[in-house]
Backbone as a printed PyTorch tensor [residue, N CA C, xyz], in Angstrom:
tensor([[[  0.8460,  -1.1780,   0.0000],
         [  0.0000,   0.0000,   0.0000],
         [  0.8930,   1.2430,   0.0000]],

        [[  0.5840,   2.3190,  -0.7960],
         [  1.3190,   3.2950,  -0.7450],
         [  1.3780,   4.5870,   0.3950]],

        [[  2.3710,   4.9800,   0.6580],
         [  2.5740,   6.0520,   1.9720],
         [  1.8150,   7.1220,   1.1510]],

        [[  1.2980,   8.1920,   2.3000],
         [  0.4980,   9.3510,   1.7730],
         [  1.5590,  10.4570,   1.9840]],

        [[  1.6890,  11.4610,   0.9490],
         [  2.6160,  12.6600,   0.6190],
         [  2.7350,  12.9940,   1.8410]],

        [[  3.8030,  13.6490,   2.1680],
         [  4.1890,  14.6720,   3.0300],
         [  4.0210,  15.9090,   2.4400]],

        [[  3.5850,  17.1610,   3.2040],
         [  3.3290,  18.4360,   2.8130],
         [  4.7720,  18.8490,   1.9940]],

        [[  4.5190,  19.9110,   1.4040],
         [  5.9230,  20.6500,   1.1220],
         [  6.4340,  21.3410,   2.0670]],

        [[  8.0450,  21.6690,   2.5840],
         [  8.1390,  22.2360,   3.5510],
         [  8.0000,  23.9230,   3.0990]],

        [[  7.8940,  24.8280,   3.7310],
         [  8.1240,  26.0320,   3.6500],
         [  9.2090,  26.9330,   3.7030]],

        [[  9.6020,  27.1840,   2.9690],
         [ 11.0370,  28.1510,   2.9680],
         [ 11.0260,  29.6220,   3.2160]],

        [[ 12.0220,  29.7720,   4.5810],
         [ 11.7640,  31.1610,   5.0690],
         [ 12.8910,  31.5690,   5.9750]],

        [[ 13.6220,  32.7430,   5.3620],
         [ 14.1750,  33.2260,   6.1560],
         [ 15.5400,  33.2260,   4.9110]],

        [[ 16.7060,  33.1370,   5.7390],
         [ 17.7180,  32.8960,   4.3330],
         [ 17.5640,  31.6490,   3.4310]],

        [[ 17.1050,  30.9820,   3.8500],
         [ 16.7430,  29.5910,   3.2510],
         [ 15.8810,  30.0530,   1.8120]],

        [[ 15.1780,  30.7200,   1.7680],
         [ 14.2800,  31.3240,   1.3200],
         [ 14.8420,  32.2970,   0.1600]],

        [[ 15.2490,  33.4040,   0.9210],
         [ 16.2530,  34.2620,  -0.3700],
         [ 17.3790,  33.3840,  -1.0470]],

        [[ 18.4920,  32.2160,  -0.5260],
         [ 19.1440,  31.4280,  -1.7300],
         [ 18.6860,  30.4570,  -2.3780]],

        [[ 16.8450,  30.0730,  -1.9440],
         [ 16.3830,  29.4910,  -2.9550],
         [ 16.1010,  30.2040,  -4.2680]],

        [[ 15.8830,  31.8230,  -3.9420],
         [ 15.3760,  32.5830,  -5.2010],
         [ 16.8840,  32.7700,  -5.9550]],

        [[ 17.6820,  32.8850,  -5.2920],
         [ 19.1890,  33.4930,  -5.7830],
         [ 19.4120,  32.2890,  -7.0770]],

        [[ 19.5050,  31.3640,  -6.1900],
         [ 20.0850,  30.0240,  -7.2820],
         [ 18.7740,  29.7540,  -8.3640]],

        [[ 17.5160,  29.8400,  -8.2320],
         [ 16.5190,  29.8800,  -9.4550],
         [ 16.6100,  31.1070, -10.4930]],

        [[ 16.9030,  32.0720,  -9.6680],
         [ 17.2000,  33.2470, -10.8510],
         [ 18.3970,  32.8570, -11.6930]],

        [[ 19.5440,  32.6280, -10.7420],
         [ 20.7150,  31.9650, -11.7610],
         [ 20.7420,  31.1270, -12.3340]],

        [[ 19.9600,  30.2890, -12.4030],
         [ 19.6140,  28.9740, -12.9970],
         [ 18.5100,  29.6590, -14.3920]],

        [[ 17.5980,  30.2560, -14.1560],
         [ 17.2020,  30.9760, -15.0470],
         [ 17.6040,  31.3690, -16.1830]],

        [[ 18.9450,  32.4310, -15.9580],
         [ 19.5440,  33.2100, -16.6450],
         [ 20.6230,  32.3270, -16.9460]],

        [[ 20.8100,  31.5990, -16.6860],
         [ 22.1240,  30.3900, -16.9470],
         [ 22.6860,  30.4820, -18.4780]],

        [[ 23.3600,  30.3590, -19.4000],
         [ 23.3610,  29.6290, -20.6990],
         [ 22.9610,  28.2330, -20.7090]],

        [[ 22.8490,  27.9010, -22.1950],
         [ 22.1550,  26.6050, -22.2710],
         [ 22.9740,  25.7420, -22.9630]],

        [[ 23.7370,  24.4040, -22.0660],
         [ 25.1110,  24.1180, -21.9040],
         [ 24.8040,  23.3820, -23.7090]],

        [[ 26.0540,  22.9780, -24.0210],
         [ 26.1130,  22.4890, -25.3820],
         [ 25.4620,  21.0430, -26.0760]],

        [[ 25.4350,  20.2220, -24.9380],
         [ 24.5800,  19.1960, -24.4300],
         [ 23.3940,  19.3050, -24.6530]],

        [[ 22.7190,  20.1560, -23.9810],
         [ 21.5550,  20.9250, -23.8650],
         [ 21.3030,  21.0460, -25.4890]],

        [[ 21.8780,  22.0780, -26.4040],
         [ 21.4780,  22.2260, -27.5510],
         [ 21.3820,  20.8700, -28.5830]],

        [[ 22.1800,  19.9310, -28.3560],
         [ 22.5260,  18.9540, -29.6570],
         [ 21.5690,  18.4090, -29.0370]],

        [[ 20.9140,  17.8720, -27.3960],
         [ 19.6710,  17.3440, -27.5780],
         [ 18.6540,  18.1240, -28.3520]],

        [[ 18.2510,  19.1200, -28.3690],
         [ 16.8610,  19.7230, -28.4170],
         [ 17.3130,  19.5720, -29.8540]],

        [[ 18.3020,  19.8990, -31.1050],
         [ 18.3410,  19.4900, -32.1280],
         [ 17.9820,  18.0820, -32.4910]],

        [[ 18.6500,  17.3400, -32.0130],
         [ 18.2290,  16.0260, -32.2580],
         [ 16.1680,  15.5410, -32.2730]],

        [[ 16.1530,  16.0980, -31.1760],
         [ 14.7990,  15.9810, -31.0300],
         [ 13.7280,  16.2490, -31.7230]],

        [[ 14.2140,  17.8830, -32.0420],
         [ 13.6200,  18.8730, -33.2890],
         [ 13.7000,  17.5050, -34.6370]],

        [[ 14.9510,  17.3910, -34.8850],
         [ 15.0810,  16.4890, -36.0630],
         [ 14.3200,  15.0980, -36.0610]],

        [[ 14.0540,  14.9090, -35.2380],
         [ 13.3360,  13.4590, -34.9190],
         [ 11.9520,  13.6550, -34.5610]],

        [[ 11.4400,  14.5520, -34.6410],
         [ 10.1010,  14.9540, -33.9920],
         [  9.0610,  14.0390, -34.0480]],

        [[  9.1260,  13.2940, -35.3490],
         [  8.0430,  12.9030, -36.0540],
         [  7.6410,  11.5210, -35.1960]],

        [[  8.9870,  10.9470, -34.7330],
         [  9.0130,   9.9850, -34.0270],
         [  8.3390,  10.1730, -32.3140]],

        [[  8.8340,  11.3280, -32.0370],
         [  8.3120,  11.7200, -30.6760],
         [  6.5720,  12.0370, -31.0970]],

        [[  6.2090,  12.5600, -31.6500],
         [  4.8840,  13.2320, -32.3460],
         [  3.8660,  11.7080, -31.7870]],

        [[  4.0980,  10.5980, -32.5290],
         [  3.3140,   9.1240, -32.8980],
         [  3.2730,   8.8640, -31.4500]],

        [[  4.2570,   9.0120, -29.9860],
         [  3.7040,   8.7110, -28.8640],
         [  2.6730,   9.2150, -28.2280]],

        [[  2.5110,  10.9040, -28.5700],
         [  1.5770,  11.5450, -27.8090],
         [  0.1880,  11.3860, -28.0630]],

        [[  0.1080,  10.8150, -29.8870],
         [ -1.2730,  10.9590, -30.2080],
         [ -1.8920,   9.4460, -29.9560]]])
């Protein structure tokens, strides 16, 4: 039988401001090179990804 969720905890205080610090930087990040040759690949292959969703 499965356990029931635990709440999310709440973030507050400095905990709180270097969660926003590191999401903004993560945000604004570049998008590593890895990153691009997947989403090309993908782009290029679409058709294949396309036939799972429908």
């Amino acid at each position: 039988m499965a356990k029931p969720i635990r709440a999310t905890p709440t973030l507050r205080g400095e905990e709180a401001e270097r969660f926003v610090r590191e999401m903004v930087k993560r945000e604004n990040s570049t998008i590593s090179t890895i990153d691009k040759i997947l989403y090309a690949n993908v782009n290029k292959n679409r058709k294949y990804f396309e036939s799972f969703l429908n």
